[in-house]
PARO-435541 format. One record per residue (C-alpha): residue number from 0; chain; residue in three letters; z negated, x negated, y. Coordinates in steps of 0.02 Angstrom, whole numbers. Layout:
<NUM, A, Ala, <Z, X, Y>>,
...
END
This chain:
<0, A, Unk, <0, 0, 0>>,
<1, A, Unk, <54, -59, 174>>,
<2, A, Unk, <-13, -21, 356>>,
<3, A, Unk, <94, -97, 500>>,
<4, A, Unk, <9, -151, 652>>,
<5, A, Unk, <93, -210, 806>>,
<6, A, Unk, <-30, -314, 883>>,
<7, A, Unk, <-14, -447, 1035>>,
<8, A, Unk, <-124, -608, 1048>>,
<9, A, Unk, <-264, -527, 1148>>,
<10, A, Unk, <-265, -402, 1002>>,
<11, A, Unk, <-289, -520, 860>>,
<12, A, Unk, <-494, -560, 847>>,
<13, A, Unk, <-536, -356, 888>>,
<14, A, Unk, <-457, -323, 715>>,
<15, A, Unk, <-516, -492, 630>>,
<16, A, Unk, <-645, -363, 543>>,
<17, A, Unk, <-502, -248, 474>>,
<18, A, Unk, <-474, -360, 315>>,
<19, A, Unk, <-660, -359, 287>>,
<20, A, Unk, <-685, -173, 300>>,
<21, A, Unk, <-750, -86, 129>>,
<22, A, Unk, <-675, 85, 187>>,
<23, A, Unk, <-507, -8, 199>>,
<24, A, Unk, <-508, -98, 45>>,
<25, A, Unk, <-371, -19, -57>>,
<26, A, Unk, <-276, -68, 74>>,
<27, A, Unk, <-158, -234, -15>>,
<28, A, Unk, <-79, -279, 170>>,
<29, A, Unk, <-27, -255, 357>>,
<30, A, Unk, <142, -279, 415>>,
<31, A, Unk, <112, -385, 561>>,
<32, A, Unk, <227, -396, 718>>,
<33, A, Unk, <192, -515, 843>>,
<34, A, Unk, <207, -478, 1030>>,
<35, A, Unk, <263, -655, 1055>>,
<36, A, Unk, <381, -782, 935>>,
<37, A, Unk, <239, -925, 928>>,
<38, A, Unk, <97, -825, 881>>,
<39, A, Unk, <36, -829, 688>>,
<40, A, Unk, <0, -699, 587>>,
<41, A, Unk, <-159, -665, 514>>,
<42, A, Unk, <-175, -737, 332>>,
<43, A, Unk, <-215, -554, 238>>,
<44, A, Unk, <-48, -505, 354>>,
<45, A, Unk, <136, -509, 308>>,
<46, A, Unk, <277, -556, 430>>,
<47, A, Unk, <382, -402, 453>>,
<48, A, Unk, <539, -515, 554>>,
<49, A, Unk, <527, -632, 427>>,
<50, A, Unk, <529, -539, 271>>,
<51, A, Unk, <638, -417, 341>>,
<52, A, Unk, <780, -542, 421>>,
<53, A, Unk, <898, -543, 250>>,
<54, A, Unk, <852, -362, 215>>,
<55, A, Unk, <989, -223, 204>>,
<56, A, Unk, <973, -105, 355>>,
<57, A, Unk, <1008, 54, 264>>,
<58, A, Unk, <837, 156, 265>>,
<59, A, Unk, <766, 102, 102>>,
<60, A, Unk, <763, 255, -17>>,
<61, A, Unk, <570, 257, -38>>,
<62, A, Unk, <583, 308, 139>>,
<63, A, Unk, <592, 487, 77>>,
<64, A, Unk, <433, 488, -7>>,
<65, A, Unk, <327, 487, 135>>,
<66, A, Unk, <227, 629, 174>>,
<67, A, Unk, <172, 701, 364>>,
<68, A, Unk, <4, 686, 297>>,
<69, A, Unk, <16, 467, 259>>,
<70, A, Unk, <-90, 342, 405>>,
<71, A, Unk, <58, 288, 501>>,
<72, A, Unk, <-65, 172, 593>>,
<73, A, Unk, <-236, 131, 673>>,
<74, A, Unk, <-247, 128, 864>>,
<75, A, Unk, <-408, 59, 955>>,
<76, A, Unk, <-500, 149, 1054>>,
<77, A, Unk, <-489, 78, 1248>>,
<78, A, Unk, <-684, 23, 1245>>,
<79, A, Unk, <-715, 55, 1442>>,
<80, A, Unk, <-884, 85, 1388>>,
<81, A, Unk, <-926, 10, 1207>>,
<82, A, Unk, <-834, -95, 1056>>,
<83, A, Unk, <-671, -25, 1034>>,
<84, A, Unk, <-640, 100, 868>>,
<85, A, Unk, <-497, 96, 751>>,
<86, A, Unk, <-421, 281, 767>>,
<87, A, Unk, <-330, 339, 600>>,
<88, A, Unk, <-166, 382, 648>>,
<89, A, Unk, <-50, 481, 521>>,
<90, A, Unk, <143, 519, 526>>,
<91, A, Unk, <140, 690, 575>>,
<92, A, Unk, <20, 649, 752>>,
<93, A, Unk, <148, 501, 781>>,
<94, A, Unk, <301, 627, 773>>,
<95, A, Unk, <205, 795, 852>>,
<96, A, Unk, <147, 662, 991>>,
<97, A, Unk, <322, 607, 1017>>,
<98, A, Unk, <414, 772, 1031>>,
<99, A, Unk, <270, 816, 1148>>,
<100, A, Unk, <335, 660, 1270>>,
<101, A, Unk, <501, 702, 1255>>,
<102, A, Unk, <537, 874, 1220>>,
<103, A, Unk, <382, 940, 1332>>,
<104, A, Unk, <342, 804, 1467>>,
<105, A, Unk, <499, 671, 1498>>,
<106, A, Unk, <642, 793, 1412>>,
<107, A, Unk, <729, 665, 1374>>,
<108, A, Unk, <880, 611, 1288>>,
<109, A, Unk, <1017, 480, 1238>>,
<110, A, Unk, <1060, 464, 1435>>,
<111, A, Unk, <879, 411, 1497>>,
<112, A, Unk, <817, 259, 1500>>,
<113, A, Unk, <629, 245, 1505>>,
<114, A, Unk, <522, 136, 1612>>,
<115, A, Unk, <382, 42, 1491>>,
<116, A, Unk, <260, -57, 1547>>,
<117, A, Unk, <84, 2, 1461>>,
<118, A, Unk, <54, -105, 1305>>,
<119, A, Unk, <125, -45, 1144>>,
<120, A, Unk, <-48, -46, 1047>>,
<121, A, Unk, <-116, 115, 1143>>,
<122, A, Unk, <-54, 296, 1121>>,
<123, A, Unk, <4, 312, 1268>>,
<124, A, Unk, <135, 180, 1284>>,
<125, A, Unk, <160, 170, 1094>>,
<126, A, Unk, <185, 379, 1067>>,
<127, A, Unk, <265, 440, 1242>>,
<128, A, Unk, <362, 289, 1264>>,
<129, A, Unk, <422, 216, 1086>>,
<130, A, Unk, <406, 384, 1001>>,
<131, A, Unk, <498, 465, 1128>>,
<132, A, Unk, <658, 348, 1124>>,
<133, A, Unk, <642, 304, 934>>,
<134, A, Unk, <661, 521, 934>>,
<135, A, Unk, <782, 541, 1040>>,
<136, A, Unk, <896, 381, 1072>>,
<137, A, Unk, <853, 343, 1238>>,
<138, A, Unk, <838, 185, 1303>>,
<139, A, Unk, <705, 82, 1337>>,
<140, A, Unk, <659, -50, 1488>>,
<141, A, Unk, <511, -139, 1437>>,
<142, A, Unk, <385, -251, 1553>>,
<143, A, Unk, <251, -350, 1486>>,
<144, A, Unk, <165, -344, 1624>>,
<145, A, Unk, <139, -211, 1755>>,
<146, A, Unk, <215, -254, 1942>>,
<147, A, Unk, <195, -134, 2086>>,
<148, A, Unk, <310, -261, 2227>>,
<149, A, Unk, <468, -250, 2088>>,
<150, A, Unk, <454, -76, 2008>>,
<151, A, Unk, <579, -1, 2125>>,
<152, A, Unk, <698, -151, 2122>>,
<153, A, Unk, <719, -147, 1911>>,
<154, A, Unk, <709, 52, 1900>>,
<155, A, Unk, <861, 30, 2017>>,
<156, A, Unk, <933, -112, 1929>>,
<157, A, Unk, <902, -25, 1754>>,
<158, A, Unk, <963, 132, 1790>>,
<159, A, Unk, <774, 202, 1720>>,
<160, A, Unk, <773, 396, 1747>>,
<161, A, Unk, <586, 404, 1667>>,
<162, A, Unk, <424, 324, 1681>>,
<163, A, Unk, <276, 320, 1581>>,
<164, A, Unk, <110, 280, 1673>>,
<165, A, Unk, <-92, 293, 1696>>,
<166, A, Unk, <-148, 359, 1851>>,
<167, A, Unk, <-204, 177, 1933>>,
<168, A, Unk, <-20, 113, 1922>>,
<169, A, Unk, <30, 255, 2037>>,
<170, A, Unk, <-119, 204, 2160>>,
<171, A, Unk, <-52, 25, 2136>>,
<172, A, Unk, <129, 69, 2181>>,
<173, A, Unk, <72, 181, 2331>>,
<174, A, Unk, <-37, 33, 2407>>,
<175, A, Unk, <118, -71, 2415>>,
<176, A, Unk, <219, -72, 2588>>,
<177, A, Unk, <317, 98, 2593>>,
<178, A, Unk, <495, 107, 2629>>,
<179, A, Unk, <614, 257, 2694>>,
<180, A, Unk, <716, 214, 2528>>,
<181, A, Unk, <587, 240, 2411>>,
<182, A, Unk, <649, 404, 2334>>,
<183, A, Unk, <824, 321, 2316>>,
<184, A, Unk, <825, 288, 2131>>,
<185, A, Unk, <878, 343, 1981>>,
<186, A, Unk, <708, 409, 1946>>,
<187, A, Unk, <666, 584, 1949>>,
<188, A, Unk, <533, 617, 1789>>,
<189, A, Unk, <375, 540, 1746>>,
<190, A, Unk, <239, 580, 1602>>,
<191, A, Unk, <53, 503, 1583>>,
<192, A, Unk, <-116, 521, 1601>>,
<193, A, Unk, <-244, 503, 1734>>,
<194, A, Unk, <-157, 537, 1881>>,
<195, A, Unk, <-294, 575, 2022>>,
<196, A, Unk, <-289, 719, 2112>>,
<197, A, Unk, <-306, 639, 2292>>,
<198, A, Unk, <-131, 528, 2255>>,
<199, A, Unk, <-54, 675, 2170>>,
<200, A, Unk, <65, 722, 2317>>,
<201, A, Unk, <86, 574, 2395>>,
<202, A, Unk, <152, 487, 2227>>,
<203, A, Unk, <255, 636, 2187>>,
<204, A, Unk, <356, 631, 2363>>,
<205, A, Unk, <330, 453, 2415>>,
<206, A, Unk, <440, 411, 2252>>,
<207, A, Unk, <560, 581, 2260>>,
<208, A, Unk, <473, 630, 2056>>,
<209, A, Unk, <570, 795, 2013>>,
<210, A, Unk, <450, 830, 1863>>,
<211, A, Unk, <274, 737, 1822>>,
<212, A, Unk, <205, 779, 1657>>,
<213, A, Unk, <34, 745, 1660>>,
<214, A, Unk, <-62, 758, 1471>>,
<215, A, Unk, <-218, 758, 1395>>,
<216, A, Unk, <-256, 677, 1243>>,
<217, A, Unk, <-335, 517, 1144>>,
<218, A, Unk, <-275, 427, 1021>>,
<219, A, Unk, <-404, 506, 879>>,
<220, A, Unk, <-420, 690, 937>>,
<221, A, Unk, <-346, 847, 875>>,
<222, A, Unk, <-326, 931, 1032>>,
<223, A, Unk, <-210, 906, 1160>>,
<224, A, Unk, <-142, 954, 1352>>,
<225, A, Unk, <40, 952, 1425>>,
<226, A, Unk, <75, 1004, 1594>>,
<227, A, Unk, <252, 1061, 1556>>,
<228, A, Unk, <306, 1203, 1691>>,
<229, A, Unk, <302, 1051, 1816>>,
<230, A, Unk, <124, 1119, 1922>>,
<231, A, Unk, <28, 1025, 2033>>,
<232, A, Unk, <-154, 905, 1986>>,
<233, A, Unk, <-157, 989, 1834>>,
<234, A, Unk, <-156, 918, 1652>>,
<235, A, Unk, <-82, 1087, 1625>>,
<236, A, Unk, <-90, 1193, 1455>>,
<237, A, Unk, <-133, 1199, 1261>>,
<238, A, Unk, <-93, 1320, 1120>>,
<239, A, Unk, <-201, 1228, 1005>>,
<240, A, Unk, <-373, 1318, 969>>,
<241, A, Unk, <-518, 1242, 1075>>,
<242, A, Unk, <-643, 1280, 1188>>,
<243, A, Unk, <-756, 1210, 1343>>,
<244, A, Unk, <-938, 1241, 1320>>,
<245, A, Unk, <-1104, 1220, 1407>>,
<246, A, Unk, <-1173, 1042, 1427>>,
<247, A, Unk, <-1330, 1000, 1492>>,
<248, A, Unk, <-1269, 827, 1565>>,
<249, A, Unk, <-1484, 781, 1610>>,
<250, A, Unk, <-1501, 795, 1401>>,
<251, A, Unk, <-1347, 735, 1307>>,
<252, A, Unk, <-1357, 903, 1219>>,
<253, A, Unk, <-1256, 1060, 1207>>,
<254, A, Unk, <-1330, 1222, 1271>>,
<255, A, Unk, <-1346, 1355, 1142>>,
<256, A, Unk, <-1386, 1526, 1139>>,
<257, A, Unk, <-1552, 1614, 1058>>,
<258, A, Unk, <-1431, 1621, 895>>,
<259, A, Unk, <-1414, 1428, 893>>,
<260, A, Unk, <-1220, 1440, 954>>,
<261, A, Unk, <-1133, 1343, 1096>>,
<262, A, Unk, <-1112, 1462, 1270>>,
<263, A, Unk, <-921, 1460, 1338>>,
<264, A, Unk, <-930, 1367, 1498>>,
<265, A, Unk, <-871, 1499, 1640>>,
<266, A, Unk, <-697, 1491, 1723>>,
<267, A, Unk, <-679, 1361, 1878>>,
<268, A, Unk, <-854, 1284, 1781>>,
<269, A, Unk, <-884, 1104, 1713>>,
<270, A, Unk, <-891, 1139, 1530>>,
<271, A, Unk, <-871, 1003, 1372>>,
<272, A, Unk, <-695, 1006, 1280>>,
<273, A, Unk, <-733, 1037, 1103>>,
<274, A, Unk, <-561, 1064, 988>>,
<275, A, Unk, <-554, 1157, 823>>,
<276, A, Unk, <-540, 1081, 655>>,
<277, A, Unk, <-435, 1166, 562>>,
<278, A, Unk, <-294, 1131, 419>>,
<279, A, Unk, <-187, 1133, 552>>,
<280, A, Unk, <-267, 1024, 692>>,
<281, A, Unk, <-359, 896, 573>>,
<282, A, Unk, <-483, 779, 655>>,
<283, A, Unk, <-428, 610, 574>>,
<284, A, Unk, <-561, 522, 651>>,
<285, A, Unk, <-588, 321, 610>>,
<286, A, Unk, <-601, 205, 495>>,
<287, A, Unk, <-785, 225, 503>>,
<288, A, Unk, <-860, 385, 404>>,
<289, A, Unk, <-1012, 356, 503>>,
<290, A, Unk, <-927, 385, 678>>,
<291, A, Unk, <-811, 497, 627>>,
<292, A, Unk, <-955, 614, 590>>,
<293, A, Unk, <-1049, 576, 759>>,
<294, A, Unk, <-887, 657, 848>>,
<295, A, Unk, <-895, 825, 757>>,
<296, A, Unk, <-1003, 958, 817>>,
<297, A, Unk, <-1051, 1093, 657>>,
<298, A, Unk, <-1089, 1277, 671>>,
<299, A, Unk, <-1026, 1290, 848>>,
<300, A, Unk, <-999, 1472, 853>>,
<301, A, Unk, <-991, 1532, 664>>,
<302, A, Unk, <-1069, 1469, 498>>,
<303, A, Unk, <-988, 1294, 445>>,
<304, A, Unk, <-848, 1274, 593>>,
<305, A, Unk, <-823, 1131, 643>>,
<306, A, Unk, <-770, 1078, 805>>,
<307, A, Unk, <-713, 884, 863>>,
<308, A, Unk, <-829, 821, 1021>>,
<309, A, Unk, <-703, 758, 1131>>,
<310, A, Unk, <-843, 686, 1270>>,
<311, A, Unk, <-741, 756, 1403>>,
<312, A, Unk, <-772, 878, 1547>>,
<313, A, Unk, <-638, 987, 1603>>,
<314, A, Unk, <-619, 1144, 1688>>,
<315, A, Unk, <-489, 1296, 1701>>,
<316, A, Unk, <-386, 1293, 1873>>,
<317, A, Unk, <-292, 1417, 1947>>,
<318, A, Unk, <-109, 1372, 1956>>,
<319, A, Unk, <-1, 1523, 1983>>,
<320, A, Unk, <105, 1614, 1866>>,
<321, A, Unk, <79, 1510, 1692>>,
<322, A, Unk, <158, 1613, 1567>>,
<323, A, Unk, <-8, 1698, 1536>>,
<324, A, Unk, <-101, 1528, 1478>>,
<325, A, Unk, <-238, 1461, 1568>>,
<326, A, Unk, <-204, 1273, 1642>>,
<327, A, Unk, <-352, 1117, 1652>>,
<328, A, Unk, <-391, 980, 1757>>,
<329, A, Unk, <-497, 837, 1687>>,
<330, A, Unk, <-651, 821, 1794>>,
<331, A, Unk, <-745, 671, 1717>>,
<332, A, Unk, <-814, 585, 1549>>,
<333, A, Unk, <-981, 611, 1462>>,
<334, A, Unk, <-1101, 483, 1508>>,
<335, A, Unk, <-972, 438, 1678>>,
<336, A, Unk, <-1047, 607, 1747>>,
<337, A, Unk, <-1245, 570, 1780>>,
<338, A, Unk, <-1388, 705, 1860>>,
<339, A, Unk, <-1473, 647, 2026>>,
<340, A, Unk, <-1567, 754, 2119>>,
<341, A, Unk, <-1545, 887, 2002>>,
<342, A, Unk, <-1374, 895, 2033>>,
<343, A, Unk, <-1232, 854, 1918>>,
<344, A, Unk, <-1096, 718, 1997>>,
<345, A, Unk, <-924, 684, 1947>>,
<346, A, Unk, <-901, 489, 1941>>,
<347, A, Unk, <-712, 558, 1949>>,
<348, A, Unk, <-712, 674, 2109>>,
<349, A, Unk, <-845, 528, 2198>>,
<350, A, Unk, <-722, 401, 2170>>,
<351, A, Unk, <-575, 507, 2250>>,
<352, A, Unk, <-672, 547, 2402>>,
<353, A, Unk, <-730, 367, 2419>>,
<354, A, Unk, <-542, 309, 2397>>,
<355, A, Unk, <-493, 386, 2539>>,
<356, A, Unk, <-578, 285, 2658>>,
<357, A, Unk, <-448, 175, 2740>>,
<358, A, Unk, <-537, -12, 2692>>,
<359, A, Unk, <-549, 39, 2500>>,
<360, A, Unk, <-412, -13, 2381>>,
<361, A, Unk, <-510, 82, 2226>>,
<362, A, Unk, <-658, 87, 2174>>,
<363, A, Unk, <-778, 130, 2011>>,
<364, A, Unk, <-912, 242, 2014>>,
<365, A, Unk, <-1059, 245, 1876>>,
<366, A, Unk, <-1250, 291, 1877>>,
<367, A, Unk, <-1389, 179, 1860>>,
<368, A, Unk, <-1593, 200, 1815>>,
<369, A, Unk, <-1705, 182, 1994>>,
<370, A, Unk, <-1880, 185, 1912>>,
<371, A, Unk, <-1983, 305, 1944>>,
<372, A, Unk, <-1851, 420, 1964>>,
<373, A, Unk, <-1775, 567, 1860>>,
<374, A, Unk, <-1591, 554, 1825>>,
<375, A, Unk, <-1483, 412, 1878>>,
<376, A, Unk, <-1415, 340, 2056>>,
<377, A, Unk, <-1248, 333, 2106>>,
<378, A, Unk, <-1177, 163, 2141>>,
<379, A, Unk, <-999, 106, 2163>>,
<380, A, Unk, <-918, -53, 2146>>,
<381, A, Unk, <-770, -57, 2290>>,
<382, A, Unk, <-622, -169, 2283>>,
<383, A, Unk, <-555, -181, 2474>>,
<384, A, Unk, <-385, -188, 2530>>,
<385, A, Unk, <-312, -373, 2551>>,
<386, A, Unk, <-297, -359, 2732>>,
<387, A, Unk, <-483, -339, 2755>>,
<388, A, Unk, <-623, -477, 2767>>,
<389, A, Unk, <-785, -386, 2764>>,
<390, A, Unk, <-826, -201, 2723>>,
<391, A, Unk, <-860, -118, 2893>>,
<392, A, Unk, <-1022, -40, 2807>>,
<393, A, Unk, <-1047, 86, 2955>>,
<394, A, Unk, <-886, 147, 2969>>,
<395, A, Unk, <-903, 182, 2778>>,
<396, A, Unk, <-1090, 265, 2799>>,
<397, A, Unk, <-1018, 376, 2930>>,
<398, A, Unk, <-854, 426, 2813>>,
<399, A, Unk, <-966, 457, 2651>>,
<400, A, Unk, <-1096, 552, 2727>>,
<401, A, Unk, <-957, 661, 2806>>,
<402, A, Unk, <-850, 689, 2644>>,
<403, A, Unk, <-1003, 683, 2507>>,
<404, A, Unk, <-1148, 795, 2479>>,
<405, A, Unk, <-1326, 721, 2486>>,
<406, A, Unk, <-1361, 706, 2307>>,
<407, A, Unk, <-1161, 638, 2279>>,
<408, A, Unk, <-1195, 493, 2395>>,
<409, A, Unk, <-1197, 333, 2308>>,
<410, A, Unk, <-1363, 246, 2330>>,
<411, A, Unk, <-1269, 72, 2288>>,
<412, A, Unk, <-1115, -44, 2351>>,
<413, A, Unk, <-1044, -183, 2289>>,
<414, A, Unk, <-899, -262, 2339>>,
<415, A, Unk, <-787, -350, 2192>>,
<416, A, Unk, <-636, -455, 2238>>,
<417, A, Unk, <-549, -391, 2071>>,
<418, A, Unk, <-574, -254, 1945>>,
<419, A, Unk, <-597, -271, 1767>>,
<420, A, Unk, <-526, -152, 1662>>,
<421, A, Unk, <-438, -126, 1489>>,
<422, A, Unk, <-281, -177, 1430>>,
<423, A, Unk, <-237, 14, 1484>>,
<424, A, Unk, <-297, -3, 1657>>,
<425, A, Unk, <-466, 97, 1641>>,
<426, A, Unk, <-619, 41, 1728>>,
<427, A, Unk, <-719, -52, 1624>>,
<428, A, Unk, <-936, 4, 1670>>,
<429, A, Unk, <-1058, -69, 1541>>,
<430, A, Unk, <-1070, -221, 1632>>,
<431, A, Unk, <-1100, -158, 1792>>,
<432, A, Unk, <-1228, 2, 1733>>,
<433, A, Unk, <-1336, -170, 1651>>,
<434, A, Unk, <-1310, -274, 1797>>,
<435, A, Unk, <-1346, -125, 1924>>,
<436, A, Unk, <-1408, -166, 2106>>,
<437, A, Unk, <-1532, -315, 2054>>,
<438, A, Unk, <-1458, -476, 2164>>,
<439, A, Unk, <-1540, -612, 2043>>,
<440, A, Unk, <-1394, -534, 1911>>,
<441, A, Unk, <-1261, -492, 2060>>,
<442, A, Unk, <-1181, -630, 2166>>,
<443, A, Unk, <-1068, -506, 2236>>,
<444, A, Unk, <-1126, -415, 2401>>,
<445, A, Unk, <-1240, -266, 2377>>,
<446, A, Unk, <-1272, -114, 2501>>,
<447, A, Unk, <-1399, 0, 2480>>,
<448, A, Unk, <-1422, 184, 2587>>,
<449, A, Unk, <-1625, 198, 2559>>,
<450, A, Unk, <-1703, 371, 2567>>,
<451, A, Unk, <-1685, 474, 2717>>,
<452, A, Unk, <-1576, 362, 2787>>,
<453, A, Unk, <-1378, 389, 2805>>,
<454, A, Unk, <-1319, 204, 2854>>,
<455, A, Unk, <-1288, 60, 2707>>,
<456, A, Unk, <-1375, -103, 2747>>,
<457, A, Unk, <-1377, -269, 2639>>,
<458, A, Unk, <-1453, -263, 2489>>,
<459, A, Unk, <-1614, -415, 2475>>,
<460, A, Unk, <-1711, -462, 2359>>,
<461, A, Unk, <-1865, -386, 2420>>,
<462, A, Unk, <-1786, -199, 2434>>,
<463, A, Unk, <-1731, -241, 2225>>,
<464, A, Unk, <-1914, -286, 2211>>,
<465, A, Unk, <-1968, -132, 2287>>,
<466, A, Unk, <-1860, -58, 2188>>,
<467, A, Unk, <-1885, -118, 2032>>,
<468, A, Unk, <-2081, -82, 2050>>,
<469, A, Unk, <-2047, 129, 2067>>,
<470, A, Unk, <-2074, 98, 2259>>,
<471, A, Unk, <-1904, 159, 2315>>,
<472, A, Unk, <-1954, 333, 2405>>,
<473, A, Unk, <-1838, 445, 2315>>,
END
């Protein structure tokens, strides 16, 4: 039995463990294919462009006894906040994920060619970009590396009608110089995921897109959104059975009823994505029986259902005439969203507020522990636009405390020259919730807005020692 992996350098010592892996073992190999000529294979590996350079290119005939139901593949999780997990992926979610790019988001065909430059070991690069050309015949341009200052030279010289993104490439390309040409390409059709609601508009014109698909989906659940009638900040519609539910975000826990059964979240409301397992939509989970179980929520609403626990928060939006289905918009991910104040906040809608302000390139937004406190604090770590030297920390205290609700108002700054993030461009947090506002673990520059106050001032060490000690005031 084979498994093919398509792994590049950077890829190699995440998977080391694979060969090791008891739930794996009657595995015999993985086809390997290397994302660059001079890299070597792993040893338990075989070399799919070697063994296959003197092979006939007629589909071999054992082609045919594949089954929709076979692992195609294993996809890692992105890891923005833990170890990355190897997703089970099987033939018939690589094919329904494909059709979904381009029959439902890029509609696509042998004409296109398709802009590529998300790496080819994550779903969304691997399924909306590969799957959709391998399906369809379209071409594909593809960059190893992502460059805002030359995207609109080689979609011009490449003739590229579609592109595939995530949302902080479209920030990126907006932050570059615009020009009254901009919309003068061959480009009119885009599909991807996290596309922010505050660059929505602006990305959409700015670049003259006729149709942006955005989707919701990850690489190991069973449910999925498509926003395919073309509406706006809206990850649009699902005919797979789900349902958002009550989460107390102060617990970790899902509300239930006097009966023991999860409460429906209320139109326009927060509520936790939860998508049904069925024969039909089969949670396929990971190569880990152990996660795989921690994911699935039992005797949701009915003895023995079982439902898979995306860790999302999304909410129903009013969009117009929908052909009588109800459209979403992702609002933020458990353990992103944090209680202060006895409010819930939105790391998501925070961070599009505080992007707004004209001295902010992006920025990340997570809670951290005050003690002797309930909840957690907001703090944000800003990356500022090239052109400026130092944050102008009033201007910025006036601006949030204009735009943001009390309890929405991050307690803590700090200024990063660069963002780290995954190989897909999300914002990586679990070193900055450990590192937090203390300066003996920050050399960065910290701000701090301290109770009844409403004006950021340096961070020092004897405010973190005040701090630290449950002396803070709040």
């Amino acid at each position: 039995e084979s498994r093919m992996c398509i792994f590049g350098e950077e890829r190699l010592d995440a998977i080391d463990d694979i060969h090791d892996n008891p739930e794996l073992a009657t595995i015999e190999h993985y086809l390997f294919v290397t994302d660059k000529g001079d890299t070597e294979r792993p040893e338990w590996s075989r070399d799919m462009e070697r063994d296959s350079q003197y092979q006939d290119s007629i589909n071999p005939a054992d082609s045919g006894e594949n089954t929709l139901g076979e692992i195609a593949m294993y996809i890692y999780t992105s890891g923005t906040t833990g170890l990355p997990k190897a997703s089970v992926i099987s033939n018939r979610r690589f094919l329904m994920s494909s059709a979904l790019s381009y029959l439902g988001g890029l509609r696509c065909n042998e004409d296109d060619c398709i802009y590529l430059c998300l790496p080819m070991y994550h779903g969304t690069g691997l399924f909306l970009g590969v799957g959709a050309a391998l399906s369809t015949g379209a071409c594909l341009f593809i960059r190893r590396k992502f460059s805002a200052s030359r995207f609109i030279q080689e979609v011009r010289e490449h003739k590229t009608t579609c592109f595939v993104y995530i949302g902080e490439l479209c920030r990126y390309l907006l932050n570059t110089p615009a020009q009254p040409s901009d919309a003068d390409t061959p480009l009119v059709r885009a599909m991807g995921n996290g596309l922010r609601p505050d660059v929505w508009h602006e990305f959409k014109n700015r670049f003259g897109i006729d149709r942006l698909a955005e989707f919701y989906g990850s690489s190991e659940g069973n449910v999925g959104f498509v926003n395919m009638l073309n509406k706006d900040c809206t990850v649009g519609m699902t005919s797979l059975p789900m349902a958002l539910v009550q989460y107390d975000v102060e617990t970790g826990e899902v509300i239930r009823d006097a009966q023991g059964h999860c409460m429906t979240a209320a139109d326009g409301e927060p509520g936790l994505l939860l998508g049904k397992i069925t024969e039909s939509t089969v949670f396929e989970g990971y190569t880990s029986t152990e996660e795989t179980e921690k994911k699935i929520i039992r005797n949701a609403f009915e003895p023995d259902d079982a439902w898979f626990n995306t860790g999302d928060l999304m909410r129903t939006v009013d969009v117009g005439f929908s052909l009588g289905f109800k459209h979403y918009q992702f609002v933020d991910r458990l353990g992103d969203t944090f209680r202060w104040k006895g409010e819930n906040v939105s790391t998501n809608e925070v961070g599009e507020i505080l992007n707004g302000f004209e001295e902010i390139d992006f920025c990340n937004v997570f809670g951290v522990e005050i003690p002797g406190t309930n909840g957690r604090a907001g703090m944000a770590a800003l990356m500022l636009n090239d052109d400026v030297g130092e944050l102008d920390s009033d201007g910025l205290s006036h601006y949030v405390c204009d735009n943001l609700p009390a309890y929405a108002r991050p307690v803590f700054l700090r200024i990063q020259p660069k963002m780290d993030t995954t190989g897909t461009f999300k914002m990586v947090k679990g070193d900055l919730v450990k590192q937090g506002f203390d300066p003996s673990q920050v050399s960065d520059p910290l701000f701090v807005m301290r109770p009844r106050s409403e004006r950021y001032e340096p961070m020092t060490p004897e405010i973190a020692a005040e701090f630290r000690a449950g002396n803070s005031g709040f």
